[in-house]
C-alpha positions as CSV (number, residue, x, y, z in Angstrom):
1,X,338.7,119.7,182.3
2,X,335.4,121.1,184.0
3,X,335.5,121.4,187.9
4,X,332.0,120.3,189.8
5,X,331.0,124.1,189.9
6,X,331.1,124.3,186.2
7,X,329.7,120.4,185.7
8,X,326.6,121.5,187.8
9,X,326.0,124.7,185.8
10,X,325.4,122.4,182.7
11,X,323.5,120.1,185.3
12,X,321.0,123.0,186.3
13,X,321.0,123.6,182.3
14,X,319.2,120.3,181.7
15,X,316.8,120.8,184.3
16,X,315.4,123.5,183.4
17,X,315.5,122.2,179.9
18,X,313.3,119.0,181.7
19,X,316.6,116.8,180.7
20,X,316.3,115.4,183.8
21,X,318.4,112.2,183.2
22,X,321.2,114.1,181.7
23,X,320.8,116.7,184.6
24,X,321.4,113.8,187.1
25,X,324.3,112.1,185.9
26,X,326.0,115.6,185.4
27,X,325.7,115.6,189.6
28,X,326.8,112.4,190.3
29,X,329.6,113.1,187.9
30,X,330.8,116.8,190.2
31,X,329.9,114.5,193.5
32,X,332.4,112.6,193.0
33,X,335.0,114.7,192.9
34,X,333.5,116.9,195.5
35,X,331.1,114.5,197.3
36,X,330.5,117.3,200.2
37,X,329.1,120.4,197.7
38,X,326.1,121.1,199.3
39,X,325.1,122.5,195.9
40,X,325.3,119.3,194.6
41,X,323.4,117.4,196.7
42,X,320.9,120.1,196.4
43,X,320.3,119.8,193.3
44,X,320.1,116.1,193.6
45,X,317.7,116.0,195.8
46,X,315.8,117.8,193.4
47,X,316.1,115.7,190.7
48,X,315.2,112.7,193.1
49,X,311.8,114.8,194.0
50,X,311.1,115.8,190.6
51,X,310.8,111.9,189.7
52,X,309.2,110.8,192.8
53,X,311.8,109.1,194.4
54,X,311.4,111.2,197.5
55,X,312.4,109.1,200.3
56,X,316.1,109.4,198.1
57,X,315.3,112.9,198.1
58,X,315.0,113.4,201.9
59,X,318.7,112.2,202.1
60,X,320.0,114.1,199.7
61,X,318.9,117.4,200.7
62,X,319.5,116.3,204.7
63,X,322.8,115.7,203.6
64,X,322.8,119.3,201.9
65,X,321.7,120.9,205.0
66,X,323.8,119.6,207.3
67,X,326.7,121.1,205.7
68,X,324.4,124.5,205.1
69,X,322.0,124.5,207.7
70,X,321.4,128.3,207.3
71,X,320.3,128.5,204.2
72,X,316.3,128.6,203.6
73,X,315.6,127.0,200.6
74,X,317.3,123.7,201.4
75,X,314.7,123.4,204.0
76,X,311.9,124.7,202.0
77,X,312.4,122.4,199.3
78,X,313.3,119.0,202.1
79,X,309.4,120.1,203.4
80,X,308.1,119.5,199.8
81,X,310.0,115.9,199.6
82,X,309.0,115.2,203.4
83,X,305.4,116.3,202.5
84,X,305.8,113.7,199.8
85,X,306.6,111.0,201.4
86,X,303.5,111.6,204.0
87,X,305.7,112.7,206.8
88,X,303.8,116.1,207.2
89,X,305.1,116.9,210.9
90,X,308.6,116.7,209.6
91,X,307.7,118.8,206.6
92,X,305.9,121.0,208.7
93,X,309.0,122.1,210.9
94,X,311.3,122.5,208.0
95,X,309.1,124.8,206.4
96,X,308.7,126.8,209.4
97,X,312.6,126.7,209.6
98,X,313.0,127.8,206.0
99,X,310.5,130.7,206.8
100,X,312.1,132.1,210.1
101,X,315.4,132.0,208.2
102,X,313.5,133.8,205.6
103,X,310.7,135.6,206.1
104,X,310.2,136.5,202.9
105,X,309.5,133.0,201.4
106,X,306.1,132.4,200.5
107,X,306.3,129.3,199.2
108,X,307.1,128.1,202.6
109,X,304.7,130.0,204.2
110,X,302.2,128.7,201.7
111,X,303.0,125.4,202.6
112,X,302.9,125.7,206.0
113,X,299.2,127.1,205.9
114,X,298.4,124.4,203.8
115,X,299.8,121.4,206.0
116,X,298.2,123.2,209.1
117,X,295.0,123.0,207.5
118,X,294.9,119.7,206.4
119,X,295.8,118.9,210.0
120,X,292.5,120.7,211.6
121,X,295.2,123.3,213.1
122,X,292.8,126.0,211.6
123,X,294.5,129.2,213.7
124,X,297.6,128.4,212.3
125,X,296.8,127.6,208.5
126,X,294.6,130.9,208.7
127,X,297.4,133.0,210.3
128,X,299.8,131.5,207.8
129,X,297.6,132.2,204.9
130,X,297.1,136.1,206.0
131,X,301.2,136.4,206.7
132,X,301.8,135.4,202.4
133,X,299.0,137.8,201.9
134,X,300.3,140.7,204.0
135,X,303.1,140.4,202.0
136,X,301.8,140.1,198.5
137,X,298.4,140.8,198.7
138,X,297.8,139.6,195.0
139,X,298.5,136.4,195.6
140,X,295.8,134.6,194.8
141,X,296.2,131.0,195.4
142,X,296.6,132.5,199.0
143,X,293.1,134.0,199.1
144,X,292.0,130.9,197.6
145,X,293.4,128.6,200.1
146,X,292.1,131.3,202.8
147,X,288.6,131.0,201.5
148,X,288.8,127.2,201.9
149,X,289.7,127.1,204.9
150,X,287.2,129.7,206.0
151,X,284.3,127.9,204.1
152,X,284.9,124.8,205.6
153,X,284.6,126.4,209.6
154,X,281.3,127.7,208.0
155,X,282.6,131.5,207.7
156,X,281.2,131.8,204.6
157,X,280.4,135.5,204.4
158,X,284.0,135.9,204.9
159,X,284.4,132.7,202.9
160,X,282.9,134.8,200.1
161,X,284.8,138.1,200.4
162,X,288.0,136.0,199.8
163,X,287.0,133.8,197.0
164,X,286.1,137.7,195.2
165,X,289.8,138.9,195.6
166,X,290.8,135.5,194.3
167,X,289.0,136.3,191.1
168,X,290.5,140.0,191.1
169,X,293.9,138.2,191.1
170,X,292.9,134.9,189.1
171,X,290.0,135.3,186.7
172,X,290.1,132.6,184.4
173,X,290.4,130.2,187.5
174,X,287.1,128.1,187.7
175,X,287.9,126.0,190.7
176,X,287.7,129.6,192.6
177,X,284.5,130.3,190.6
178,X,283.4,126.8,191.9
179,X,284.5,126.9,195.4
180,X,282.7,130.5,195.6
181,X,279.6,128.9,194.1
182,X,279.5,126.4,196.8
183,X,280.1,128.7,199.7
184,X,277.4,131.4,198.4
185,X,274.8,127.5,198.1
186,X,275.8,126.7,201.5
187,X,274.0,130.4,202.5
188,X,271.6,129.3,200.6
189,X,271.9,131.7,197.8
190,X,271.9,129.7,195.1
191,X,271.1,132.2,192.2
192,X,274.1,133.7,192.8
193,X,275.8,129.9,193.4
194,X,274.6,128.9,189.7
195,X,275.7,132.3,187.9
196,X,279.4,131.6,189.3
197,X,279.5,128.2,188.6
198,X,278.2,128.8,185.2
199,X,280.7,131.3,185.1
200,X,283.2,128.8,185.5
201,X,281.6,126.2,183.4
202,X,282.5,129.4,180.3
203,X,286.1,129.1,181.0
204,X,286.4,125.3,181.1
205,X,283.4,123.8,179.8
206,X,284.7,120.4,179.7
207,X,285.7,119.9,183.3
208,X,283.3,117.8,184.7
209,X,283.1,118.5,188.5
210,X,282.0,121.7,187.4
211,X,279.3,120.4,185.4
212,X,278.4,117.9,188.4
213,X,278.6,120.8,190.8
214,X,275.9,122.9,188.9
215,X,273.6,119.7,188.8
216,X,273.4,119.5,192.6
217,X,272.9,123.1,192.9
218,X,270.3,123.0,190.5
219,X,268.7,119.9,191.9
220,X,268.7,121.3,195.5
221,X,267.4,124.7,194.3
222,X,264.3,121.8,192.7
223,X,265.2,122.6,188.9
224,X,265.3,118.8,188.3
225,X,264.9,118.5,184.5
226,X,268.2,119.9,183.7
227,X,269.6,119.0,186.8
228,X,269.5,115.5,186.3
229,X,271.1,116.3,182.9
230,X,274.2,118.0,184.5
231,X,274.2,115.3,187.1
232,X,275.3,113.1,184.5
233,X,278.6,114.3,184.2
234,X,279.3,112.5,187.6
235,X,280.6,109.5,185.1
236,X,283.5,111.6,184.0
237,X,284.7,113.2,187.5
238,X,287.1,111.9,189.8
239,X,286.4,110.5,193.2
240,X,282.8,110.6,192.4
241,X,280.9,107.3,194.1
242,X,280.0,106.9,190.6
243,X,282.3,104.6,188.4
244,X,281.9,103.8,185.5
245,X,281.5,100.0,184.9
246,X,283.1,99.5,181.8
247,X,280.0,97.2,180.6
248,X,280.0,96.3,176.3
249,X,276.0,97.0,176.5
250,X,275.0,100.1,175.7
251,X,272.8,102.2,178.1
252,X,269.1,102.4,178.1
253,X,267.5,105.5,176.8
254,X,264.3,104.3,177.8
255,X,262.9,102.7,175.0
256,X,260.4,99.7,175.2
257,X,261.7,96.1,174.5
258,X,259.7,93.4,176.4
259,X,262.0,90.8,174.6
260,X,265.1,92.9,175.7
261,X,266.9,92.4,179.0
262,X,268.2,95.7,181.3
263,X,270.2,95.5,184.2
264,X,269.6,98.6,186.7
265,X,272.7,98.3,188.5
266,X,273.1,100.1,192.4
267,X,275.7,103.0,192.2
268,X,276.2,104.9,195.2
269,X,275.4,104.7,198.7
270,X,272.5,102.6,200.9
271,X,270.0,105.9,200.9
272,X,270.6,106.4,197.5
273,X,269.5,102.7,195.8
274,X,266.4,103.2,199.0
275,X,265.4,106.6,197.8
276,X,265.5,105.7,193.8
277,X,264.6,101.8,193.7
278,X,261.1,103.4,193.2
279,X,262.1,103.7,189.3
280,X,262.8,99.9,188.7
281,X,258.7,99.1,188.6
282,X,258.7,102.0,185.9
283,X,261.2,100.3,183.9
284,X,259.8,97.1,184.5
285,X,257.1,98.1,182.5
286,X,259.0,99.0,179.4
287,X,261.3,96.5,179.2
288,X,262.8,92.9,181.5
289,X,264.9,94.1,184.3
290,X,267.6,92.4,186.1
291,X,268.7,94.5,189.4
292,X,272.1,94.9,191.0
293,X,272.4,95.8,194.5
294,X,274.7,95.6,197.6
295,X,274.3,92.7,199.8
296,X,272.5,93.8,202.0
297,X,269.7,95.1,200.7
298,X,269.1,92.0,198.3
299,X,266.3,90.8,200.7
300,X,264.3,93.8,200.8
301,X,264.4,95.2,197.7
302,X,263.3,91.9,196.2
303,X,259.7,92.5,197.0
304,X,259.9,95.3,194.2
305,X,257.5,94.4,191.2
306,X,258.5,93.5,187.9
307,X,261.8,92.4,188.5
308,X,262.9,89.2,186.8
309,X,266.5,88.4,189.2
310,X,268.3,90.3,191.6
311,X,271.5,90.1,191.9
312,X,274.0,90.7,194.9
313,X,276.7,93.5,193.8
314,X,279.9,91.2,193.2
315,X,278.2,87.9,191.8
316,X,278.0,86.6,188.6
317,X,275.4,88.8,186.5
318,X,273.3,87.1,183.6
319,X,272.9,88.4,180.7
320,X,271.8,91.1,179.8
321,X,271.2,93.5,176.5
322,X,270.8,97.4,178.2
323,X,272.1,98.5,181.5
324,X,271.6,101.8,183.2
325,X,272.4,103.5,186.3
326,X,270.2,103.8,189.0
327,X,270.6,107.2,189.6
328,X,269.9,107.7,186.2
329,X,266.4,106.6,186.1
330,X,264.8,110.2,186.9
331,X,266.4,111.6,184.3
332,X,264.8,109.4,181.8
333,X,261.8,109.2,182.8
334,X,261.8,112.9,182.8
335,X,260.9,113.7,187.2
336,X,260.4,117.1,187.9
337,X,259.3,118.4,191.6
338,X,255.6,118.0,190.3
339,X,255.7,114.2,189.3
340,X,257.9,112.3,191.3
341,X,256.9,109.1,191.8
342,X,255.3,109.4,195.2
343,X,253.5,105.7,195.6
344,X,254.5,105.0,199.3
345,X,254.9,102.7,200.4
346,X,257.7,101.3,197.6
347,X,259.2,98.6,199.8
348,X,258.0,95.6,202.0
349,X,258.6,94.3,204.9
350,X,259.0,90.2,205.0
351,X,256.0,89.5,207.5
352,X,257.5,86.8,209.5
353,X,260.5,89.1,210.3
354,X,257.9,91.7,211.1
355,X,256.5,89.0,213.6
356,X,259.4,88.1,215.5
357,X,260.5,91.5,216.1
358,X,256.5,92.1,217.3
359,X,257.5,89.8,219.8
360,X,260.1,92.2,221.2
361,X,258.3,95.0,220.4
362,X,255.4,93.8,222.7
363,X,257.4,93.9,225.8
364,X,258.1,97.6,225.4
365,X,255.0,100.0,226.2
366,X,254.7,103.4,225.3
367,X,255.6,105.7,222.1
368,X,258.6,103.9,220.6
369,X,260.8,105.6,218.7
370,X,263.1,104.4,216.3
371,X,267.1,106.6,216.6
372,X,269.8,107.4,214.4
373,X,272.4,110.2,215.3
374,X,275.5,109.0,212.9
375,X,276.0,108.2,209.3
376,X,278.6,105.6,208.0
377,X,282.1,107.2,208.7
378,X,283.3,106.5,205.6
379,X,281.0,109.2,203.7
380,X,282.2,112.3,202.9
381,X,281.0,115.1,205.3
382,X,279.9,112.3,207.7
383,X,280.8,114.2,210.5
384,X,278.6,117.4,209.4
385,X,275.4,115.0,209.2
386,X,276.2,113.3,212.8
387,X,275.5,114.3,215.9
388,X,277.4,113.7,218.9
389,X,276.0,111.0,221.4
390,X,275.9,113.2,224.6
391,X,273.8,115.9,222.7
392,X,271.1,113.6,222.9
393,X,270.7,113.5,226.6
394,X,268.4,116.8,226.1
395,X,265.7,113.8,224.8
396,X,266.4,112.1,228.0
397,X,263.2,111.8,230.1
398,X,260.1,112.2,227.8
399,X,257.1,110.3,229.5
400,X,256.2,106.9,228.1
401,X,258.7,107.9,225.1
402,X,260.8,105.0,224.8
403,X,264.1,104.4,222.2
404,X,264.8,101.9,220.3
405,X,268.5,101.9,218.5
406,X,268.7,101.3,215.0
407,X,272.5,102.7,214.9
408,X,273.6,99.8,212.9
409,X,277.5,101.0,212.2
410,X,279.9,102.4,214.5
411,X,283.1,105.4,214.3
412,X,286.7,105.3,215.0
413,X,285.9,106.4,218.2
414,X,283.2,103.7,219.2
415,X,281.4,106.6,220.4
416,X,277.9,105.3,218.4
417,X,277.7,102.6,220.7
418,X,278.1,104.7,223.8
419,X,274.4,107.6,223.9
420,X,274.1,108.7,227.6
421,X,272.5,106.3,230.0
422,X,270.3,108.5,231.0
423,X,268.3,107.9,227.5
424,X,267.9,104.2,228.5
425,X,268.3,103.4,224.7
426,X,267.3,100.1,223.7
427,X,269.9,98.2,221.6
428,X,268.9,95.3,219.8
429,X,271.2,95.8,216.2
430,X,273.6,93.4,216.9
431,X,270.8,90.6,215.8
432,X,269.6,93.2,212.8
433,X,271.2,91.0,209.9
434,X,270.5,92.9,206.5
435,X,268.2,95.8,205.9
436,X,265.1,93.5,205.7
437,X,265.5,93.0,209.5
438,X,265.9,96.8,209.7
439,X,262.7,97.3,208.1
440,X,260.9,94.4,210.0
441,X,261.4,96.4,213.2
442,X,260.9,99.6,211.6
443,X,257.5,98.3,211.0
444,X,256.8,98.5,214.2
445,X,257.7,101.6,215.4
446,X,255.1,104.1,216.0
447,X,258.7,106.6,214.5
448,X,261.7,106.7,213.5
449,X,263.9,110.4,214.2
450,X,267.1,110.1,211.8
451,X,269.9,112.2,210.7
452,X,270.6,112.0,206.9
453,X,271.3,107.8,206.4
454,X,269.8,105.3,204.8
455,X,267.2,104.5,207.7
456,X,265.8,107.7,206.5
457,X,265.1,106.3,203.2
458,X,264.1,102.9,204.6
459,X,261.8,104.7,206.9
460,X,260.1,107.3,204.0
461,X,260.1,104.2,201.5
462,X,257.6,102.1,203.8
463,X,255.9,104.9,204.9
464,X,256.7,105.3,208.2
465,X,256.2,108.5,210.2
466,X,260.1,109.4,209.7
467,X,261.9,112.8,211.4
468,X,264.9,114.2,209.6
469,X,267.4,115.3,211.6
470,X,269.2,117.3,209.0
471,X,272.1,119.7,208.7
472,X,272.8,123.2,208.0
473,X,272.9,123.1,204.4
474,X,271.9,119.3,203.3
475,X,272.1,117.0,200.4
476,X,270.6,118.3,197.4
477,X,268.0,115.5,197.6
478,X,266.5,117.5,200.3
479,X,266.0,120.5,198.6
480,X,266.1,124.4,200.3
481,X,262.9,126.2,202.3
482,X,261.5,122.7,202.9
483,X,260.5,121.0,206.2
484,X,258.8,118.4,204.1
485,X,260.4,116.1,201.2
486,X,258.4,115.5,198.0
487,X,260.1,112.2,197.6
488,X,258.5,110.9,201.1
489,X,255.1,112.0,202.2
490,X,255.8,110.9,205.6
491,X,259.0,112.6,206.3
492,X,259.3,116.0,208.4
493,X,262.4,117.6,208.5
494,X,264.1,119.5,211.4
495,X,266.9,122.0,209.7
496,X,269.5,123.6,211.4
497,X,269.8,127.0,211.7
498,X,273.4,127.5,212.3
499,X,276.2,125.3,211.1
500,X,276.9,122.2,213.6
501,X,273.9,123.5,216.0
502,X,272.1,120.4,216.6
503,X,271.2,121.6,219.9
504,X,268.4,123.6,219.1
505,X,267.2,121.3,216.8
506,X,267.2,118.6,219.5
507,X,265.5,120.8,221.9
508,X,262.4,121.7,219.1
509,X,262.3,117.7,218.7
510,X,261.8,117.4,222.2
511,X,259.0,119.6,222.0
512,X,257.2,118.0,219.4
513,X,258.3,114.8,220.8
514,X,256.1,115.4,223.6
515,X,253.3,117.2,221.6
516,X,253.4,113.9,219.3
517,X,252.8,111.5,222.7
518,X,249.9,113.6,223.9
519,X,248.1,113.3,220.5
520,X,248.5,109.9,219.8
521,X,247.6,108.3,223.7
């Protein structure tokens, strides 16, 4: 008869052989007659992990350690479950455990740097990253993680350095071809960004992030005819803003078809259905066109010619024979840098709004200037495009420049609704309904100053004298070596110069601020 020792040697057998059910029974079968072998329950807990049942896993391997609590690996391998199960301060100190019982184990330390990072505790992932590599300094997922990390503080010259010795290390690896494409784009050196990303489109051709990541370098280096191409690929990536609607109709290629309905159909964000509702009218000429929007914009963007119905995203659409994309409009209609459709403005503005925020408006003399400082805090990056409310105290004080809110949404933190007093901002967006209301007061602005939100959009779309507030290295929609924008004629751009230095570009807003008040009283 087999004793547990030997039961869990054929265990371990069908694990490695992926027999995972057999492997499982074989250690509930040597638990019972030993129900305290920490081997046992080690290997349990494994099992349990390896088939997502990792809160079962957690118990198992607790139980392990408390009749080992020396050994390293049980705690490196309870981290893993812990991590799991979303309990990343508990993981956290069991890997540290497992590595000061064992320096040597870089899988902990790995881990470690990699939980540290994803908790903003950037000394420690970086330190943690640099321990695995003083040991093996091949290791290239190490210099990979390290590169991340640094990319993401904006140290991307030593961002770079690191994603080259992940490629000494890891070749074939395209996300480390992609990740150093993005940090060489974000120093604005996107020749060498595309040849590494193409690099990395050569060893896996069909992933398509990669593809979607050479379309926005492309398209913010202003090589739109192919970038809109690669652009397409968004459909097939994952946690793209893009998805796919699953809709029977095929998509429009263009073709004419009076007696043929499309439906352009809103995919992404507010700026992005402001900035490319301009292509509706063109298809409105080919073909009938039903258009799909959020809510809120259903108002305003129903003053667009040619449009037959517009529809609210999420209510019953008619039918239709064709539908398309909104974002996928340039591509067919073939825009490049030298024919975007420029016709500003696109949009109008309901005149009876426009009248009852007059009345307001009239009370206020002076220049008045429309403000955003924040995007939506649910978009990626958000916080790289917003600007912290006290930084804007340094506009504080302009004579006869007065402010007028159009912060519509607020952060986790409230802090949106709370700019310094001393700006005496003018808050009215509590009665601003939809984005029709937005652009009724708009209208009446003498200018709007916004960071990178859909007011810009709004503002560029009706023509409005519009200032971008815009970070260090922007949406590709805003191109590089601009401080205009060929989609808006109106729209002047203020670039930062440094990552996360808005306060030099506050300061040169200022300036013109009060240069713009002198010339225009």
């Amino acid at each position: 008869m087999l004793n547990a020792c030997q039961i869990l040697e054929q265990a371990s057998a069908h694990r490695q052989a992926a027999q995972l059910g057999q492997a499982e029974a074989l250690c509930h079968r040597a638990l019972r007659s030993q129900p305290d072998n920490a081997a046992g329950l080690h290997l349990l807990g494994n099992l349990a992990h390896e088939t997502g049942r990792d809160a079962e896993a957690v118990g198992h391997l607790a139980r392990a350690i408390a009749l080992r609590p020396t050994e390293a690996g049980l705690y490196r391998d309870l981290g893993l479950a812990l991590r799991s199960c979303g309990r990343m301060d508990e993981a956290l100190a069991s890997f540290r455990r497992a590595w000061r019982l064992d320096p040597g184990d870089i899988e902990s330390q790995m881990m470690i740097g990699r939980i540290a990072s994803s908790q903003g505790a950037v000394a420690d992932a970086e330190a943690a990253f640099h321990a695995v590599l003083s040991r093996d300094p091949t290791h290239g997922f190490a210099a990979m993680n390290l590169a991340n990390l640094l990319q993401e503080q904006g140290r991307f010259d030593e961002a770079r350095v690191w994603y080259q010795e992940t490629l000494r290390h890891l070749p074939d690896r395209a996300e480390a071809h992609k990740n150093c494409a993005v940090a060489l784009a974000e120093q604005g050196k996107l020749d060498d960004a595309e040849r590494e990303i193409r690099q990395a489109i050569r060893w896996q051709p069909g992933d398509s992030s990669l593809r979607m990541a050479l379309g926005q370098i492309l398209l913010l280096g202003g090589h739109l005819e192919e970038g809109w191409k690669q652009y397409e690929w968004r459909w097939r990536t994952k946690d793209t803003p893009s998805m796919p609607r699953g809709f029977q109709q095929p998509l429009w290629t263009g073709k004419n078809g009076h007696d043929q309905v499309l439906l352009v159909h809103a995919e992404q964000g507010f700026g992005d259905t402001l900035q490319f509702c301009r292509y509706v009218s063109l298809a409105a000429e080919r073909t009938r066109v039903i258009l799909e929007v959020p809510r809120s914009l259903v108002g305003l963007l129903s003053t667009i010619p040619g449009i037959e119905t517009i529809v609210a995203r999420g209510d019953a659409l008619p039918s239709f024979d064709y539908h398309c994309p909104l974002l996928s409009l340039p591509r067919i209609f073939g825009t490049t840098l030298a024919n975007i459709p420029s016709q500003i403005p696109y949009l109008k503005t309901d005149p009876s709004r426009v009248s009852q925020w007059k009345i307001r408006l009239e009370s206020i003399t002076g220049f008045r200037v429309g403000l955003v400082w924040a995007g939506g805090p649910v978009t990626p990056r958000n916080s790289q495009r917003s600007i912290d409310p006290d930084a804007l105290r340094v506009l504080a004080g302009i004579p006869d420049v007065r402010f007028i809110s159009l912060q519509k949404y607020a952060t986790s933190a409230d802090g949106l609704k709370s700019p310094p007093s001393c700006l005496d901002l003018i808050d009215w967006t509590e009665n601003i309904e939809d984005f029709a209301d937005t652009a009724a007061l708009v209208a009446g602005l003498d200018l709007v100053i916004s960071v990178d939100t859909a007011v810009a959009h709004l503002a560029g779309a009706l023509g409005k004298p519009v200032w971008l507030l815009n970070r260090f290295f922007p949406c590709w929609r805003w191109l590089l070596g601009r401080d205009t924008s060929p989609w808006y004629p109106s729209l002047r751009q203020f670039r930062q110069s440094r990552l996360n230095d808005w306060d030099s570009v506050l300061v040169r807003v200022r300036s013109e601020l009060q240069q713009q008040w002198q010339e225009a009283w």
